[in-house]
N, C-alpha and C positions, 0 to 999 in steps of 0.2 A: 414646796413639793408636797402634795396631798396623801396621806396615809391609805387610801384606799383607790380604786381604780373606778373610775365615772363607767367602764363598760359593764352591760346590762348581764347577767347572767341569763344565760340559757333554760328555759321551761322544760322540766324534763318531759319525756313522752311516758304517760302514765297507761298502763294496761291494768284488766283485771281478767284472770284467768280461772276459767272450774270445766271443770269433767265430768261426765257420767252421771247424768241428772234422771236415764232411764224412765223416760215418761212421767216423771212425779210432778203433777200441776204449779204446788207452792214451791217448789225447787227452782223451775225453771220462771216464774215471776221472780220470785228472789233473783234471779241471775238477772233477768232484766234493768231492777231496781238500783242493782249494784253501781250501774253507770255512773246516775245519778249522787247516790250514795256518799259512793270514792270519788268522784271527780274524777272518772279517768275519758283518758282519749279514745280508747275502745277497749270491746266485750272481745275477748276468744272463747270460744266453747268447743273444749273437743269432742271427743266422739262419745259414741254408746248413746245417743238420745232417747231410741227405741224402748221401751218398758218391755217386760219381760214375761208378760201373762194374758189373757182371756180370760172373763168369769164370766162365763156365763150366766143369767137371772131369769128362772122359768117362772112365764108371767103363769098363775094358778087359776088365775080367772077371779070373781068377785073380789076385786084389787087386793090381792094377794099375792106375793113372790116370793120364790124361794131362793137362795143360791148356798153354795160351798165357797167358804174362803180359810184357806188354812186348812183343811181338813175338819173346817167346824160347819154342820150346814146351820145355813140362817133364813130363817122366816118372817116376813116383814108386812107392813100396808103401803098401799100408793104413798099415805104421807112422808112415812121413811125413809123409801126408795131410794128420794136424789140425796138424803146422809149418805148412805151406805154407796152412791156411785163415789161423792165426794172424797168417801176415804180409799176408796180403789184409786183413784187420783191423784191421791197426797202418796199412797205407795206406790204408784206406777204404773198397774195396770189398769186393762181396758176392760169393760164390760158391754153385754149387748143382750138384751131383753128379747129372749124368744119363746115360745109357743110349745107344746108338747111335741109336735111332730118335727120341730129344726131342732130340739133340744135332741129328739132322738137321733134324729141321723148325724150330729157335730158327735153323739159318743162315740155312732157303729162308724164316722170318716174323719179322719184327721187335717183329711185335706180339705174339709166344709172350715175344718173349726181355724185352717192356718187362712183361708182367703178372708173369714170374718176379721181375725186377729191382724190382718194387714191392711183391711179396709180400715179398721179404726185406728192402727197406731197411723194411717197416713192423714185420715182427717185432724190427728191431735197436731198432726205436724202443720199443717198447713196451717193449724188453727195460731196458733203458736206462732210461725211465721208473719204472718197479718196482726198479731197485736206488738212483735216486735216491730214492723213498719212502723205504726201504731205510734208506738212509746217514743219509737227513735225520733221519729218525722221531725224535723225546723232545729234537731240536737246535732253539734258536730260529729255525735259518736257515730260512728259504725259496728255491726256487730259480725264476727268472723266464726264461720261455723264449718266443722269439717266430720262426717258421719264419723263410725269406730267401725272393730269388729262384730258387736254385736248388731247394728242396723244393715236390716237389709236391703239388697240394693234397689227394690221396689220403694225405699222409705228414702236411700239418698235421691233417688231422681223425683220425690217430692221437692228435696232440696232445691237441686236447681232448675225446676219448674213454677215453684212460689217465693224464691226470693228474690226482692226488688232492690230498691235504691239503699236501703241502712242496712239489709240482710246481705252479705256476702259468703260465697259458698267461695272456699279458697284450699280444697283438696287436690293434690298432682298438680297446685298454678303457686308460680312465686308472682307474689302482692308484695308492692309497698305500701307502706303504712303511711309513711308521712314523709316529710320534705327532706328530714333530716337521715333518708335512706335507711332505714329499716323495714327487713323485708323479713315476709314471713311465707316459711316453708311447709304444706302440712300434707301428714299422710295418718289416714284410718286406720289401713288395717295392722291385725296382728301377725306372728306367729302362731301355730297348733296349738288349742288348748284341750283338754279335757273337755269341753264342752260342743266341741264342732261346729261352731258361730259363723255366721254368713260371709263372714269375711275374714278368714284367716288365708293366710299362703305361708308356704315354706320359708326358710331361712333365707335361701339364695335369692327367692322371688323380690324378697322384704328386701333386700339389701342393692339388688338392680333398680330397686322406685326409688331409695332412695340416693343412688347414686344419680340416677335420668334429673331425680327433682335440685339437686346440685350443681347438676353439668353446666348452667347459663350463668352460674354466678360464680364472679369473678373476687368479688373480695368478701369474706365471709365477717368480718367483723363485727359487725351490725344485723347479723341472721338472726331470728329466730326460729327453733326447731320448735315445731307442732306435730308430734309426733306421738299416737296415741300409746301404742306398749312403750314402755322407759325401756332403758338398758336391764339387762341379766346381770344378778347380783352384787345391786347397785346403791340397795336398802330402800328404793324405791318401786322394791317387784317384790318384795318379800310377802308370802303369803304360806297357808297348808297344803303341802302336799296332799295330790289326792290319788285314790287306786281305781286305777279307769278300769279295772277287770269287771266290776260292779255297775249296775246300771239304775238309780244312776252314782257317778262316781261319789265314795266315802270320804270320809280325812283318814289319812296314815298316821298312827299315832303311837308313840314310842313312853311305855312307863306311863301311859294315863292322857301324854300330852301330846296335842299335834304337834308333829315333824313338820318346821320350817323349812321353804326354801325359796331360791331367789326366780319366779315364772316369765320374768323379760324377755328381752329382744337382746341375743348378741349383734348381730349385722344394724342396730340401734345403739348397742356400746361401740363399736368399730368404727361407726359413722361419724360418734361423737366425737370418738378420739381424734379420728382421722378429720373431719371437719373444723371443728371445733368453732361452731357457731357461738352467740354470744348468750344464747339463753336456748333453754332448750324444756318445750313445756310436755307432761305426762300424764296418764292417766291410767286406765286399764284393774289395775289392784288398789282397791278402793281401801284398804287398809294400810295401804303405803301413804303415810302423807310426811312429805320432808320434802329439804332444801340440802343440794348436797352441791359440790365442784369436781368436775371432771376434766380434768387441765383447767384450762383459762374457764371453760365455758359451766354456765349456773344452771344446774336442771332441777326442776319441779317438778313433784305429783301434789296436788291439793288433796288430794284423798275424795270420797264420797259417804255419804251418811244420806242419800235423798231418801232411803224408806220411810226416813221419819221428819221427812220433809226439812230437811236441816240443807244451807246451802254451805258447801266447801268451798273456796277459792283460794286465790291467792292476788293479791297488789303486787304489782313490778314496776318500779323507776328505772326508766333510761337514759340514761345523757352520753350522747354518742355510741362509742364503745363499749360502756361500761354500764353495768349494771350497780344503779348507786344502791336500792335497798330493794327488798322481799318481805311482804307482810302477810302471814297467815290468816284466813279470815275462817269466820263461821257463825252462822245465824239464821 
């Protein structure tokens, strides 16, 4: 009688998971690379893609330009220029070279300088889209992409306008991953924040999506939750309070230190509970990064550092049911 068993053990289904890459060039390459990397079966990337700013670059003429970044103005030569786009790129935002007279009218219209600021973050997206084809093309991976509350929805319906065969946009749709039934569930938006971001809705509203994005699935075992805001004080929403009376909002801070507190999604912890999928991925409060259990089920924030072009994620092993291990990454 043989000590050990001739049957083959099962391949786990390996994922790699990161959030909130906010426009930063080497972030989102990094996340591509990851693939490769880890050896996994596929990429998820939640939400918040969108970067966060406009700088504008007023060309001065006899190749000269000036801009503001940070509150520091800087003056540069044609040679220097694509540096300085570079590093707006490694931080997130977008720039766009204009003329004395578009320079003036984006200060006296907000609404010159928001149509600029969505024409470029939708070409970085597109752009981005076509090099993940790109990478993926003749690889088994595929990569699962689902906006946040900060992308607007002029940037998600880039989404599913540019992506093809290895890009899958899988927001409000349950996808299976693979053969071994693992299906993945994802919703963007948030909760109200402090910030008033293109995609927030109320408690109840969050909690009707995510109850509609559950109602076809029958055995939850095997779910994965892609759910951008985590649960409400969860130590995965833990961030500073801040005082919206101010415009724009401060830190509250008690004795010198900012005031903690938990900025989640309850109808995200209710879900959990009440669902209890078998993993459950997060993002939103980039200072939250952990691995925590919520009954049976295993929920992640990777956290985000993309300003300084640092990639967050996380490795996840599956075998069946069961989530066998959690690897924090960062590089």
């Amino acid at each position: 009688m043989p000590f050990w068993s001739s049957k083959s053990k099962a391949k786990p289904y390996r994922i790699f998971f990161a959030t909130d890459v906010h426009g930063s060039e080497p972030t989102f390459r990094k996340f591509l690379n990851a693939g490769k990397a880890y050896s996994v079966d596929a990429l998820i990337l939640g939400g918040d893609i969108t970067g966060k700013m406009l700088v504008p670059i007023l060309d001065l003429g006899a190749g000269n330009y000036r801009a503001t970044l940070q509150s520091n103005s800087l003056t540069m030569t044609a040679e220097e220029l694509p540096g300085f786009e570079n590093k707006l790129g490694k931080l997130g935002f977008y720039s766009s070279v204009m003329d004395q007279g578009q320079y003036e009218r984006c200060l006296q219209n907000a609404g010159e300088v928001e149509k600029i600021y969505l024409e470029k973050a939708c070409q970085r997206l597109a752009a981005w889209l076509k090099l993940a084809e790109e990478r993926l093309a003749g690889t088994p991976i595929c990569c699962y992409v689902t906006g946040g509350n900060d992308d607007p929805q002029e940037v998600v319906n880039v989404l599913h306008r540019e992506a093809k065969d290895r890009v899958i946009v899988c927001e409000e749709k349950l996808v299976q991953l693979n053969d071994d039934g693992h299906l993945l569930v994802s919703l963007g938006y948030s909760n109200p924040t402090p910030w008033r971001t293109p995609r927030e809705i109320s408690e109840d509203e969050l909690a009707r999506k995510i109850d509609s994005a559950f109602a076809s699935v029958d055995d939850r075992s095997k779910v994965i939750f892609n759910m951008h805001v985590p649960p409400v004080d969860s130590t995965l929403d833990t961030c500073p309070m801040l005082d919206t009376s101010t415009d724009p909002p401060t830190v509250v801070t008690s004795g010198g230190e900012p005031v903690m507190f938990g900025a989640g999604s309850r109808s995200v912890t209710d879900a959990i509970e009440r669902y209890q999928p078998l993993l459950s991925l997060h993002g939103h409060i980039h200072e939250s990064r952990g691995v925590i259990k919520i009954g049976r089920t295993t929920a992640i924030n990777p956290g985000s550092e993309y300003g300084e072009g640092i990639l967050r994620g996380t490795i996840v092993n599956l075998e069946g049911d069961e989530v066998k291990s959690t690897q924090m990454t960062s590089g």
